[in-house]
Each structure stands twice: as structure tokens, then as C-alpha cells.
N, C-alpha and C positions, 0 to 999 in steps of 0.2 A: 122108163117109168111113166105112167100114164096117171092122171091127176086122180082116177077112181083109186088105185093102188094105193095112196097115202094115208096110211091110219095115222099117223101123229109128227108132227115138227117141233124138235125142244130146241131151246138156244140155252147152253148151261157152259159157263166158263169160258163166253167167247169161240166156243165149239157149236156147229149146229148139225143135231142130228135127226134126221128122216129117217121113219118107222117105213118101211113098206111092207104091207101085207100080199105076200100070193098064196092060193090053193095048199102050198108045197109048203112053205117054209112063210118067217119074217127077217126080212134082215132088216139092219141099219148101218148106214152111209155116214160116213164121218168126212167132213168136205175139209178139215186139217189138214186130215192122212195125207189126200190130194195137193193139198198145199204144201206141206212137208215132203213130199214126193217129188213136186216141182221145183223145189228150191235145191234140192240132193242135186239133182239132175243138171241146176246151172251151177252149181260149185262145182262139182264134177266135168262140165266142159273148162271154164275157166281153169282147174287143174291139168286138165288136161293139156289145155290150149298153155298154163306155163310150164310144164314138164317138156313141152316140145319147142320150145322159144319162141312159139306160134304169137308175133305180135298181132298185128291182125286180130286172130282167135281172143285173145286175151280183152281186145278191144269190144270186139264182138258180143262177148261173152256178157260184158260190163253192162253196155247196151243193152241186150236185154235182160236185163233184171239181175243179174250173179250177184251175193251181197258180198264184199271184199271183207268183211269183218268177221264172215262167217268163217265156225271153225270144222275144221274135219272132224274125223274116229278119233283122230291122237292130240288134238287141241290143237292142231296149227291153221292158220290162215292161211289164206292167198300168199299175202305177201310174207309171209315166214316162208312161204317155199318159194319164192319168188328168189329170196333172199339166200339160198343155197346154192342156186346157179351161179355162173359166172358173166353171166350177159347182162349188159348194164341200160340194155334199153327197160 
């Protein structure tokens, strides 16, 4: 995106969204999405990393950024599925 491209920058509800104009079309960038995108992605390794008793992984995961409180699709946390296994590290 090149700085001529920007018709307009709103910041509404803690969300900010850039207007880009090209030729073809306008879109707008929701930098949320991106952020909700990323947070999916470390609950996701973390899950992953306890579904396979991957200590390590699960450490890893923490470090960078995985939030333990967060909940999945069916409401459960980390440590609700943590808590299914039988492995008590």
C-alpha cells in the first residue's frame, strides 16, 4: 500500500480501519482481523502442542504470546484440555 493510495484512516471502537483507493476497486483493512488471526494461530499451536504432550511446545507456545485463558469454538481453554490427559507434567 503506498501512502498516495490512502483516502481515509478511522479509528472507531478500538478498531482501525484504512480506506485504500485503487483504479479497480476500494477496500478496507481491519488490523483486528489480523490480530484475531494471530491470536487463533497461537491457541492453536498451544492446542496442539497439549493434544501431543509436547512440553516444550506448550512452553514455547506460552512464550510467545498463546493467551492460557483463551477459549476455543466449544468454550474450553488450554488448561481444560490440559486437564483431559493423563500426563501430569
Amino acid at each position: 500500500m503506498r501512502k498516495n493510495d490512502i483516502q481515509k484512516i478511522d479509528i472507531r471502537y478500538g478498531r482501525m480501519y484504512v480506506t485504500q483507493h485503487t483504479p479497480s476497486k476500494t477496500m478496507t483493512l481491519t488490523m483486528a482481523k489480523a490480530q484475531e488471526k494471530e491470536q487463533a494461530q497461537r491457541l492453536n499451536k498451544l492446542l496442539r502442542a497439549i493434544e501431543t504432550e509436547d512440553c516444550e511446545g506448550i512452553r514455547r507456545a506460552l512464550r510467545t504470546g498463546a493467551n492460557p485463558n483463551q477459549m476455543d469454538k466449544r468454550g474450553m481453554t488450554p488448561l481444560m484440555h490440559a486437564a483431559t490427559t493423563d500426563n501430569v507434567d
